[in-house]
Every structure is written in structure tokens, then in C-alpha cells.
VOFI-432104 format. One record per residue: z, y negated, x of N, C-alpha, C in turn; residue in one letter. Coordinates in steps of 0.02 Angstrom, whole numbers, m for minus. Example, Ala and Ser with C-alpha at 12.3 -4.5 7.8 and 13.67 -1.06 7.14 Angstrom:
<pts>
    n.c3    n.c2    n.c1   ca.c3   ca.c2   ca.c1    c.c3    c.c2    c.c1  type
     390     284     660     390     225     615     390     165     660     A
     354     112     642     357      53     684     394      m2     645     S
</pts>
This chain:
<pts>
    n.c3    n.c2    n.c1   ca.c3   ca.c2   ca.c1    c.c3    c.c2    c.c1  type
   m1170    m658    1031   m1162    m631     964   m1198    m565     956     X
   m1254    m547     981   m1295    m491     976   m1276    m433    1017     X
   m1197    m456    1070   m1176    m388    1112   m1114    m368    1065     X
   m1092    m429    1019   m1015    m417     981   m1069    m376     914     X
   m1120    m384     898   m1144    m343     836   m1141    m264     849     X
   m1164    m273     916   m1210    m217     951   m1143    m155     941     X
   m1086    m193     996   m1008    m165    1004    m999    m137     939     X
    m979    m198     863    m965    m186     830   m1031    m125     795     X
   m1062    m117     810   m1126     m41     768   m1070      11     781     X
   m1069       9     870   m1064      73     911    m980      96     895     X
    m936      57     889    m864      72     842    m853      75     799     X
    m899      68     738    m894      96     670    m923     155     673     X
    m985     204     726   m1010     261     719   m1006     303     776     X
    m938     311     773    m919     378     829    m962     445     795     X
    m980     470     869   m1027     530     844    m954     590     846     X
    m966     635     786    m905     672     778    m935     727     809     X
    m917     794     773    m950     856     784    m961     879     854     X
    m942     842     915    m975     855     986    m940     871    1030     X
    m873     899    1018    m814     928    1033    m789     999    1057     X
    m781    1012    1093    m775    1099    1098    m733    1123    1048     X
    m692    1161    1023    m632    1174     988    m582    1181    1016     X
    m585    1202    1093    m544    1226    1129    m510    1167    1160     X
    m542    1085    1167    m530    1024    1198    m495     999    1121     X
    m547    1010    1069    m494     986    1021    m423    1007     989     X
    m413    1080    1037    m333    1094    1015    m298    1061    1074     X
    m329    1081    1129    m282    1040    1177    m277     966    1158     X
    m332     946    1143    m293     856    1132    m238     839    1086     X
    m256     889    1013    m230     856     974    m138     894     967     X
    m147     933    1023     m98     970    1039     m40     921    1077     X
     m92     885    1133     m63     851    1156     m35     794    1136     X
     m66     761    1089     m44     703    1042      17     718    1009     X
      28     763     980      83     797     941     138     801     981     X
     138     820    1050     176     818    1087     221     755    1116     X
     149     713    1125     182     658    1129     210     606    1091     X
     192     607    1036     217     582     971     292     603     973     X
     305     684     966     372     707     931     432     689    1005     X
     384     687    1092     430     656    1121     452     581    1108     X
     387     542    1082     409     461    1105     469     458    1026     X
     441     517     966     510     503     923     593     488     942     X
     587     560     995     659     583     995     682     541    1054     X
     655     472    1079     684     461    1144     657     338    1134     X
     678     348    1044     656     282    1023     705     234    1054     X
     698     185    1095     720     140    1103     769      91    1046     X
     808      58    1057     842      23     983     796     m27     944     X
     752     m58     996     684    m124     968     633    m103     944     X
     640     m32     927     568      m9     922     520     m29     871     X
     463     m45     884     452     m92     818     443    m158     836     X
     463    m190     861     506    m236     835     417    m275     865     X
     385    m252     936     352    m318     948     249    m276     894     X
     277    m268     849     232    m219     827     211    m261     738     X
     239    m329     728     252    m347     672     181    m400     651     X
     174    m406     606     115    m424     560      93    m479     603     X
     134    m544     615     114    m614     659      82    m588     728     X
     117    m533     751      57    m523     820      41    m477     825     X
      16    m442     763     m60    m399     761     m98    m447     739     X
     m84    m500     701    m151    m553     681    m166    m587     745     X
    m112    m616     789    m123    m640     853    m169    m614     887     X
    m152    m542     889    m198    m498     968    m265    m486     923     X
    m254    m466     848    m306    m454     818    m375    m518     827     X
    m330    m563     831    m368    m663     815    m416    m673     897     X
    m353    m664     937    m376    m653    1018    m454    m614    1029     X
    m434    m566    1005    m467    m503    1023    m543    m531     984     X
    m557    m557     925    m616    m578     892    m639    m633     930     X
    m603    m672     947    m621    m736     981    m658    m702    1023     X
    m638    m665    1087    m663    m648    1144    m722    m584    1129     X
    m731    m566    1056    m773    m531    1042    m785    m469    1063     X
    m717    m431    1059    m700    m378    1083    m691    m322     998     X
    m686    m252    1033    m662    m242     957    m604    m196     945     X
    m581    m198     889    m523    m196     848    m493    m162     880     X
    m514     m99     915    m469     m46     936    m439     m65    1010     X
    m474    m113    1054    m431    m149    1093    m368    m205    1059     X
    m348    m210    1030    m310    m242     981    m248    m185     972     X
    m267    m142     922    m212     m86     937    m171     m44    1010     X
    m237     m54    1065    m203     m20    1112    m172     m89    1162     X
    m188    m146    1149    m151    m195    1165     m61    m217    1147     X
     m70    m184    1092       3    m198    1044      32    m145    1062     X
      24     m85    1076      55     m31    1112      66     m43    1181     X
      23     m73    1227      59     m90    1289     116    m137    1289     X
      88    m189    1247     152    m236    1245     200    m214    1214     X
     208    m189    1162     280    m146    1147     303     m94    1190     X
     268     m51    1218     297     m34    1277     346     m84    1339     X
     288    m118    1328     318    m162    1427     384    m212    1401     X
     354    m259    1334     420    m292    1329     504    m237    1308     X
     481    m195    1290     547    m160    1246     569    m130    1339     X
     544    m118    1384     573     m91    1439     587    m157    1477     X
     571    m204    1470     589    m262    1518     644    m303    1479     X
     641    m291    1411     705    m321    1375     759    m281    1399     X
     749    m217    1384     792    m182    1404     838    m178    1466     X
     796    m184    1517     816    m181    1583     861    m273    1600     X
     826    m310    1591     854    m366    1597     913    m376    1555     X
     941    m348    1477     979    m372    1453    1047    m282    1470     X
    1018    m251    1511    1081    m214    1547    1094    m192    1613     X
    1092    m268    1639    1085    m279    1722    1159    m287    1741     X
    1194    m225    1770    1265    m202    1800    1295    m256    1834     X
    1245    m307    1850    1292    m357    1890    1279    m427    1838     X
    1269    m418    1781    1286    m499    1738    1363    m474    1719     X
    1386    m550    1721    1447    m562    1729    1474    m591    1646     X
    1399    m618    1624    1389    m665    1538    1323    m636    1509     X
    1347    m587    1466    1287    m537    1438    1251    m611    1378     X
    1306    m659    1341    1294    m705    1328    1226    m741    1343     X
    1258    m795    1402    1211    m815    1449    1141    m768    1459     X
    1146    m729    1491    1110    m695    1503    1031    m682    1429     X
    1073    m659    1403    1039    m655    1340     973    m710    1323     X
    1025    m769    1319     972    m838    1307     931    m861    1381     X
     964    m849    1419     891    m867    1484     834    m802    1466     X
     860    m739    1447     799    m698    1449     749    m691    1394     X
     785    m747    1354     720    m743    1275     686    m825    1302     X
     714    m843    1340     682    m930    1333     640    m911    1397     X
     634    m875    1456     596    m831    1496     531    m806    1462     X
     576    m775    1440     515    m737    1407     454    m777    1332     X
     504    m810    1309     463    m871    1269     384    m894    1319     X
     445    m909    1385     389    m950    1407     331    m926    1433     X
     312    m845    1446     255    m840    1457     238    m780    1429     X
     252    m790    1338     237    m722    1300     146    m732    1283     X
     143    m800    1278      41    m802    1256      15    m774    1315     X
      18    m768    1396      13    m722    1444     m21    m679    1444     X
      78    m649    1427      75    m577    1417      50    m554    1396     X
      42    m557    1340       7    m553    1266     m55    m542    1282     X
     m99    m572    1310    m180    m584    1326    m181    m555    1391     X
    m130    m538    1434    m159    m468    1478    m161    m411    1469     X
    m117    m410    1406    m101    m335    1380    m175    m328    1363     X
    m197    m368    1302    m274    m365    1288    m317    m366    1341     X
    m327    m400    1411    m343    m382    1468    m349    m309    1483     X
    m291    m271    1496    m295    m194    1518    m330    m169    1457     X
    m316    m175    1425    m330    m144    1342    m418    m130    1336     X
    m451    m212    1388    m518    m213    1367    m550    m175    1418     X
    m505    m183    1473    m543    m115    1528    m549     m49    1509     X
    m506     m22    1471    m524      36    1440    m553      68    1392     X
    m584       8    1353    m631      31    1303    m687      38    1294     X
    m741      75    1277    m796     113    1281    m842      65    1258     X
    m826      18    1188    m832       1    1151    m835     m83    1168     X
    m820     m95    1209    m800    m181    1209    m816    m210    1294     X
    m824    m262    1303    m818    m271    1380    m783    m311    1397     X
    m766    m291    1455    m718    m288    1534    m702    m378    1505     X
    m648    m389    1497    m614    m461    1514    m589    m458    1558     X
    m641    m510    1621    m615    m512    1689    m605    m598    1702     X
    m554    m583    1766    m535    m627    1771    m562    m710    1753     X
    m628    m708    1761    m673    m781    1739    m668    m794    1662     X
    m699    m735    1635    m667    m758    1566    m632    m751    1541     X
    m573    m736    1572    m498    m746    1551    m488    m822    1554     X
    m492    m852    1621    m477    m915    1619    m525    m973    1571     X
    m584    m953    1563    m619    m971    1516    m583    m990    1453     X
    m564    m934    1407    m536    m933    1354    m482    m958    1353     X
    m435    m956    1408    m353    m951    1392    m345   m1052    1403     X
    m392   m1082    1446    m422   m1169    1449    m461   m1166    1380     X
    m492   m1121    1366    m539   m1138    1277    m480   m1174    1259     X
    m427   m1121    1218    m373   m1121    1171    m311   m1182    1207     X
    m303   m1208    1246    m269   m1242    1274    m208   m1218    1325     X
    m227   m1148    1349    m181   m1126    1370    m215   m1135    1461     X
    m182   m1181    1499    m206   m1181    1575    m154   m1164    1622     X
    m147   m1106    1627    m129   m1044    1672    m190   m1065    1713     X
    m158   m1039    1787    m209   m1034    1840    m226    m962    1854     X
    m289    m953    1903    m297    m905    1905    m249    m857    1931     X
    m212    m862    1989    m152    m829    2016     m90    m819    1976     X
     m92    m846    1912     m55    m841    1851     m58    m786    1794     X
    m150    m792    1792    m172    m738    1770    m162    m652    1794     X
    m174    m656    1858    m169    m621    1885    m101    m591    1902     X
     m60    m613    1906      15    m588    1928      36    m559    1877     X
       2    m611    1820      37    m580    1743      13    m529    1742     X
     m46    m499    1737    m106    m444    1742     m45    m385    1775     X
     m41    m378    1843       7    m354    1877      60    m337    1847     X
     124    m384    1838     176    m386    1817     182    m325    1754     X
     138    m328    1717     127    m274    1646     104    m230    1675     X
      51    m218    1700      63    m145    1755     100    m115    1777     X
     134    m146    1806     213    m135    1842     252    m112    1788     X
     269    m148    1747     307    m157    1701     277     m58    1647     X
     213     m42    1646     198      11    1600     203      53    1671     X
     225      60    1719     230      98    1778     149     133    1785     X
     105      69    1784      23      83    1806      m4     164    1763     X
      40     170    1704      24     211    1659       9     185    1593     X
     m66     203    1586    m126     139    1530    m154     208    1461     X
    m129     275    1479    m138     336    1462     m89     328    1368     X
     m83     266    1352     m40     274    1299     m89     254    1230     X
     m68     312    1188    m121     334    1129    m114     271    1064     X
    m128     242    1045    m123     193     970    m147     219     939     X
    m127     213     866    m149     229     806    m217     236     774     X
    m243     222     815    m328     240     794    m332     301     827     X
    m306     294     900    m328     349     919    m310     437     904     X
    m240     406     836    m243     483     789    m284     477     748     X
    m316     443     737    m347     429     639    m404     478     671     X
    m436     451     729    m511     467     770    m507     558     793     X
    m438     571     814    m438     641     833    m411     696     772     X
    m390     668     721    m402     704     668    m446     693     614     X
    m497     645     627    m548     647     601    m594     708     629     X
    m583     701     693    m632     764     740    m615     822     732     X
    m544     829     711    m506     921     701    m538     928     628     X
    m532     872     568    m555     876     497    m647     911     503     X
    m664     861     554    m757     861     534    m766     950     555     X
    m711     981     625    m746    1038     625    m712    1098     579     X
    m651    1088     569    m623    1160     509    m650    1118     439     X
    m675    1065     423    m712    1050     357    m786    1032     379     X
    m853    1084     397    m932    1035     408    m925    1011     350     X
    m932    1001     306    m960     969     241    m932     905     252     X
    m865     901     274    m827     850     268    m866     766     280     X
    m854     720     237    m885     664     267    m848     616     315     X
    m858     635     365    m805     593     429    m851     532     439     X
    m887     519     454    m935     472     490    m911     416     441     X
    m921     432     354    m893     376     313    m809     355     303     X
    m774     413     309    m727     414     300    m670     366     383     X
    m729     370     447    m709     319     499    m705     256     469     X
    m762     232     454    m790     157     434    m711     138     379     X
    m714     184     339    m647     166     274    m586     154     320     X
    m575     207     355    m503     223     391    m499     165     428     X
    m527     119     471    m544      69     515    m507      17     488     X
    m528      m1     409    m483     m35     356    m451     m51     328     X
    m408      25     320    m356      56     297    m301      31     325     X
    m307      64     408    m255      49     480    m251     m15     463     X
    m318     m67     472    m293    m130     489    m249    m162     430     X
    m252    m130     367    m237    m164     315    m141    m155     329     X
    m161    m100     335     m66     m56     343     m68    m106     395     X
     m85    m101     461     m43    m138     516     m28    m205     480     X
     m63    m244     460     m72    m301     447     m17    m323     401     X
     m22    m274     368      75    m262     294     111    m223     324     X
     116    m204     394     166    m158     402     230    m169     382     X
     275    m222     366     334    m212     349     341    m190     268     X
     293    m223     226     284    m203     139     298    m149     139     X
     242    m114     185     203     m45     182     274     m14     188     X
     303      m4     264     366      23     273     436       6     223     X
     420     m41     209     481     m56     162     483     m15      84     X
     396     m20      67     385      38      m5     406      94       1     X
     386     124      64     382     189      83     450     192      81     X
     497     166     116     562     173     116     625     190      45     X
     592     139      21     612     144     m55     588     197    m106     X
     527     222     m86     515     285    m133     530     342     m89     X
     533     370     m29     591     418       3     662     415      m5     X
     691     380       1     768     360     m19     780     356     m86     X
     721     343    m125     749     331    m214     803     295    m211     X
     768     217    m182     857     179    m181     801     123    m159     X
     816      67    m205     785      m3    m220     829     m59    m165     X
     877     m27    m126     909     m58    m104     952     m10     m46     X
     893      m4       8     940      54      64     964      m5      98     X
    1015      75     119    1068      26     170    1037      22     241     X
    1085       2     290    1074     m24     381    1067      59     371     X
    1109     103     382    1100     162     399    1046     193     367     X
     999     188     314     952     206     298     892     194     336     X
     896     141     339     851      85     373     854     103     455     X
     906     119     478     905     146     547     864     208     547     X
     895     270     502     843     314     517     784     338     510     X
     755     272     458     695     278     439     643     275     498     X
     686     237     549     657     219     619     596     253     647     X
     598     326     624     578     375     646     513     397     630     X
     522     365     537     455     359     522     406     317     524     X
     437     248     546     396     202     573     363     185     624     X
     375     231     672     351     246     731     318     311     751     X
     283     335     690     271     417     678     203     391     673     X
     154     406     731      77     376     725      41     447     700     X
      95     510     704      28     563     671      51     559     615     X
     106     549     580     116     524     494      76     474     466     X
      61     424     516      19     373     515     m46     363     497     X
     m62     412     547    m142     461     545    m161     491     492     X
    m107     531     452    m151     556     410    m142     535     356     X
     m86     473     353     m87     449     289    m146     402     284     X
    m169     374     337    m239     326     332    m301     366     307     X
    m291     442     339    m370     464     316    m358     482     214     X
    m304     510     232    m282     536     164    m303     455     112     X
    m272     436     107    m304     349      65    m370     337      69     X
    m405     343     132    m493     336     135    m522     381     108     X
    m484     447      76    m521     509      59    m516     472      m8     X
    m468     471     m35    m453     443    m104    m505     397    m131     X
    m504     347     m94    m552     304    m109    m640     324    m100     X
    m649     351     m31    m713     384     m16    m736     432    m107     X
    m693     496     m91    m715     523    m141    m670     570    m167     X
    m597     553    m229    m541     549    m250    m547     633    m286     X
    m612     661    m305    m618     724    m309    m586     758    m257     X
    m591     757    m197    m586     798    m117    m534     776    m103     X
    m472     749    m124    m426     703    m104    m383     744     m81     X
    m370     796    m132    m320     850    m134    m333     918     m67     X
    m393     905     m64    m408     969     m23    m420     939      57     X
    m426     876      69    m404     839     138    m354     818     161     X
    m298     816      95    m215     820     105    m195     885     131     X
    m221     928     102    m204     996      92    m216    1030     187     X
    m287    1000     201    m325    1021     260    m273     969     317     X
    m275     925     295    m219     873     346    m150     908     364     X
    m119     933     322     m41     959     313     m65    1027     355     X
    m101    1057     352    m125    1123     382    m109    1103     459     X
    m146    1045     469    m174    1029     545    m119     991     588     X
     m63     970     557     m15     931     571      67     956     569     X
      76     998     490     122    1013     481     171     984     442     X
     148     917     439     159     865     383     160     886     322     X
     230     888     275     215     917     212     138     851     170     X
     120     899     100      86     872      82     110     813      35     X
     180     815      21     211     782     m37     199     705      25     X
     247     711      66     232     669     116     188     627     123     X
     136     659     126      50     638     148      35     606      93     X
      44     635      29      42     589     m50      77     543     m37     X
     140     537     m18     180     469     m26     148     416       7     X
     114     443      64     108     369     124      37     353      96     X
     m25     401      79     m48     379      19     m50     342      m5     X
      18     340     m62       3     311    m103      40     230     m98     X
      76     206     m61      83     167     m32      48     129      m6     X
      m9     163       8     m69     123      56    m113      95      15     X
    m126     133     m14    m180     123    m104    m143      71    m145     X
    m100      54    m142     m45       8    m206     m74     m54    m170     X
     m58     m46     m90     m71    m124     m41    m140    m131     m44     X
    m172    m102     m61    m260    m118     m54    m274    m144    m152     X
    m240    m128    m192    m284    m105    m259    m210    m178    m306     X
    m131    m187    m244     m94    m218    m269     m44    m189    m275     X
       7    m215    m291      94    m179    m296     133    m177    m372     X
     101    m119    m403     155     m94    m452     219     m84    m439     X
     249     m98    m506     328     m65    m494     331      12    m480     X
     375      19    m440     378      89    m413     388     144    m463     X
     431     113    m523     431     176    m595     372     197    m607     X
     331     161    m599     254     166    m657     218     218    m598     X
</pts>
């Protein structure tokens, strides 16, 4: 309990300010980049393994084993990665003869060893964090016999593998904290005054709250862009775009923690956000305010 406190100090107080400027355009350069590619090249499932029941899962996992939060997010990004490419690949294999068939062996497959998966993704997830420690193989099997799950060790392990394989041994993939965190760092240096250090701790809350409602959240948002209480499939398809938009994401989380932090400065960290992103500001208000309704409750959208 005193290494999960310790963890939990050291990930609520990222030291900001310690950044070159020149590393912070390239990163956040690079983020941008990769964001507007993973837009334009969305899979049809996208989303799909990204939904409230297993962010509380990996989120639930992830506390048990006393890891923290932000292995959780970059866990749910591997696994939406690996399953949306292994669905994929399996359900358009040139030589099935019964796309049918086929179909139902590969969800009852995959049924059968999604708690696994699931907990290796969090596996890779915990090797890379600064913040949390290494779930290795012993206490994997530890936990996964805690919970009633008795996988053997060579079970563990293949699975371990298999998702490797499966993310083509590429672990380099960014989650949603990790915009909130790099435009917190672009904010703290074109704003010193700015209060980032508090404005992490809020944002931390924010994310989890949105992930946690992500469909509400997306569904409000949807309805006050469209001005239509009732979009259609084709609406809903191309909204796609914004639901999978982690620097829209980003700054709508800090933008809401500013609000709340300190609702004077609200306007001028929207303002500084839209600068740094390109994101109109009307935008940045909307997701806002969406986020604030789910924390404070859900008015009718007239009011």
C-alpha cells in the first residue's frame, strides 16, 4: 500500500516547466501528426473496444494490481488497436468459403480468451510506465488465480506475445493522457503564470470522468453539433472522427479543469489552447461544456 501511495504522489505531480521548447514543438508536432493520420485511415470498429464496461474493467484491474490510471488508458489503446486489426484480418480471410460461420467461431474465439487479453494489454502497458511497476510474469499469475482466472504460465505468456505480434512489437502508441500532459507542457511554457501542476490533478478527473461516460459525453456532443435531437446512421458515421480525435479530446479536458480550477482564466486557456492546436474556440467551448453538464449533471440542451 505505501508503493501504490508513493506511485499514486508521483502521477498526480508531473514536474512541468523542464522541457526545451524546441522538444516541445517537435513532440507536440508529432502528436498532431499522428492524430490527423490515425483520423484519416479509421478503421469501421473504431471505438468500439473503447466503451465504458472496459474502461471500468482495465480501470478495476489496473487498481487491484495497484498500478496507476494512466496504465489503464494506454492499455485500452493497445487493445483497441490489436483487437480491431485481428477482427479485421480474421473476418476478411480470402479463403473462407462462410463469412457466416466464420463470423461466429471468431467472436466465440475470441470470447474465450478476451480476460487474457485484456490483462496483457495492461501487462505491456505496465512495462512502460514511469509511474507504476513492471507486472511480471509471477504476479500476473498471482492475480489472474486471485480473481479466478487459472491460465498457466505458458498461457500467460503466449498471450503476452500474441498482442505484440498482433501491435507489430510497436508499444510507441500515445492515449489520451498523454495529450492532456503535452499540452499541459506547451500551456505551462507560452502561459508561466499558468497553473498546470493544479490544473493536472483536475484534468486526471475530468479524462476519467469523460472516458467513463464516453458514450453520454459523445452522444451530447453530437446532438449540440448537428442541432438535431435525433441524428441519423450517417451523422453518426461521421461523427466518427470526432470520437476518435484525442487532441480535441485534450483540450477539451484542460479547457473544463480551467473552468472549474479558475472560470475567470477560462476564456484565455481556450483562447491559448485554439492557438496551440488549431482547434476553433467555439469547438473547445462545446466539448467544454459537455464535460461540465456530466460532472455538475445533464440539463436540457435549450437551457
Amino acid at each position: 500500500m505505501a508503493m501504490a501511495r508513493e506511485n499514486l504522489a508521483k502521477s498526480q505531480s508531473l514536474q512541468f516547466r523542464e522541457t526545451s521548447v524546441e522538444m516541445l514543438t517537435d513532440f507536440l508536432t508529432d502528436l498532431n501528426e499522428r492524430n490527423r493520420d490515425n483520423l484519416q485511415n479509421l478503421p469501421i470498429c473504431s471505438g468500439a473496444f473503447k466503451d465504458r464496461r472496459l474502461f471500468e474493467y482495465t480501470l478495476l484491474m489496473c487498481r487491484e494490481l495497484q498500478l496507476d490510471t494512466s496504465v489503464a488508458y494506454q492499455a485500452i489503446e493497445f487493445l483497441q488497436r490489436f483487437m480491431v486489426k485481428n477482427i479485421t484480418h480474421l473476418l476478411t480471410d480470402a479463403r473462407v468459403t462462410d463469412p457466416g460461420a466464420l463470423e461466429d467461431a471468431t467472436f466465440k474465439q475470441l470470447k474465450g480468451n478476451f480476460a487474457l487479453t485484456v490483462f496483457s494489454c495492461i501487462q505491456l502497458a505496465s512495462k512502460l510506465s514511469l509511474q507504476s511497476q513492471n507486472v511480471d510474469i509471477h504476479m500476473a499469475m498471482r492475480f489472474l488465480h486471485s480473481v479466478g482466472l487459472n491460465f498457466s504460465k505458458q498461457a500467460i505468456l503466449e498471450s503476452e506475445l500474441m498482442v505484440l505480434k498482433g501491435l507489430d512489437f510497436r508499444l510507441d502508441l500515445p492515449n489520451p493522457l498523454t495529450y492532456v500532459e503535452t499540452l499541459l507542457e506547451v500551456l505551462a511554457n507560452n502561459e508561466p503564470s499558468a497553473p498546470v501542476e493544479h490544473l493536472y490533478r483536475l484534468c486526471r478527473h475530468v479524462l476519467q470522468l469523460v472516458s467513463l461516460q464516453r458514450d453520454s459525453f459523445y452522444d451530447a456532443l453530437l446532438t449540440i453539433t448537428t442541432q438535431n435531437l435525433n441524428p441519423t446512421a450517417e451523422m453518426r458515421e461521421k461523427f466518427i472522427t470526432v470520437t476518435e480525435d484525442c487532441m480535441m479530446l485534450g483540450v477539451g479536458v484542460i479547457a473544463a479543469a480551467a473552468f472549474i480550477l479558475h472560470v475567470q482564466y477560462w476564456e484565455q486557456v481556450v483562447t491559448e489552447l485554439s492557438h496551440m492546436t488549431g482547434i476553433s474556440t467555439a469547438v473547445i467551448s462545446d466539448f467544454s461544456r459537455v464535460a461540465l453538464t456530466l460532472i455538475v449533471g445533464t440539463p436540457s440542451y435549450g437551457q
